[in-house]
Wavefront OBJ file of the C-alpha trace (Angstrom):
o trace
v 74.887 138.070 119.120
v 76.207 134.742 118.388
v 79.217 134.641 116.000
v 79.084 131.660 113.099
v 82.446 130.235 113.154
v 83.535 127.468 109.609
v 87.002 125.740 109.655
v 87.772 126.324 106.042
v 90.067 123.753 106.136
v 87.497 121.540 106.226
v 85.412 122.422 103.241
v 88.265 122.381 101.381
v 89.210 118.842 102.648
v 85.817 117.546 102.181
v 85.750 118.746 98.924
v 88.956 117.588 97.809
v 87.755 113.590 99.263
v 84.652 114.353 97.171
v 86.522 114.111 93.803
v 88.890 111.743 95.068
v 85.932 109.087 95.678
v 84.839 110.444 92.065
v 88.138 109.621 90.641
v 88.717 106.264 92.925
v 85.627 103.786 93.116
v 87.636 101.619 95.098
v 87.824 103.778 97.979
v 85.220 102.910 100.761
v 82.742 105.614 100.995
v 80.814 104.220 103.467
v 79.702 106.766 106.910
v 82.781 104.873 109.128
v 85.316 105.237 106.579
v 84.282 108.528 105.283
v 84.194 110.413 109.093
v 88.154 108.309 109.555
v 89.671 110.117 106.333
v 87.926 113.240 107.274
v 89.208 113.526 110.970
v 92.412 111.790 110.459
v 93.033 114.533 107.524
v 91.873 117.515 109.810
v 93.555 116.338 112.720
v 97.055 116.874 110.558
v 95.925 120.378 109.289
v 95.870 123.788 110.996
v 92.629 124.971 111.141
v 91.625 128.209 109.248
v 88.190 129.407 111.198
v 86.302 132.194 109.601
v 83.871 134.381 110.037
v 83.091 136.233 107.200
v 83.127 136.360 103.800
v 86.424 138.352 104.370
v 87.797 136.280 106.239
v 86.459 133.350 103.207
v 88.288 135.920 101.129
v 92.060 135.717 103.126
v 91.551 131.860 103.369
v 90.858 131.571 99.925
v 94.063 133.376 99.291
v 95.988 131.399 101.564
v 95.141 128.010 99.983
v 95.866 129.322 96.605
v 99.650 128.897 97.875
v 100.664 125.899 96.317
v 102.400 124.244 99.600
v 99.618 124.242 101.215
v 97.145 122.812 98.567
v 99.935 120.582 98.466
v 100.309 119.087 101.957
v 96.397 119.038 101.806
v 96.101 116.797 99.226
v 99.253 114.636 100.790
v 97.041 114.606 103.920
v 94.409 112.922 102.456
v 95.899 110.201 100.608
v 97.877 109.199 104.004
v 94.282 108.985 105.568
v 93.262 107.245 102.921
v 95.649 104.566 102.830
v 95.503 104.186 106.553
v 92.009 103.535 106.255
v 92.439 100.694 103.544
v 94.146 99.125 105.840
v 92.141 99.032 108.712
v 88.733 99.986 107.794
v 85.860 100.081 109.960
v 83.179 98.704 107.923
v 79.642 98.390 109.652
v 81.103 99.060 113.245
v 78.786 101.014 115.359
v 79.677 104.125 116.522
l 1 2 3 4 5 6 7 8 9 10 11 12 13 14 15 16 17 18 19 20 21 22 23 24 25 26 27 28 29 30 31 32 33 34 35 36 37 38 39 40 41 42 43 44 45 46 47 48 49 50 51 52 53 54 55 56 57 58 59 60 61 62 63 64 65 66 67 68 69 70 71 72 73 74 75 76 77 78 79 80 81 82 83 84 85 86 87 88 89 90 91 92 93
């Protein structure tokens, strides 16, 4: 049996760029930009895997800490400002 594995981390980062772009319309949402904020976000995060919806259940609890929703949110607006300045517009990948 195969186990399905989801860095919560990233849905919550994903969804937290999501209403940033809402919020911002000058932020490049374009793929190349996007994928840079995303990683470059993630790559300063620990990762919460789950499993299960328990496991959905602890996370959830964990990220209602404020610190953490916090250093999140700081997360992404450092990714986003270090892709305003060097954004990859219409490079291939």
């Amino acid at each position: 049996m195969t186990a399905m594995f989801e860095n919560y981390i990233e849905k919550i980062v994903r969804d937290k760029l999501a209403d940033l772009f809402k919020k911002d319309k000058l932020i490049c949402q374009c793929d190349n930009c996007m994928q840079d904020m995303l990683t470059l976000t993630l790559n300063k995060l620990p990762p919460m895997y789950v499993s299960s919806n328990i496991g959905h259940i602890m996370t959830m609890f964990n990220l209602s800490h404020d610190q953490l929703t916090a250093r999140v949110t700081v997360e992404i607006l450092k990714a986003v400002e270090l892709v305003k300045k060097s954004p990859r517009h219409g490079e291939k990948k």
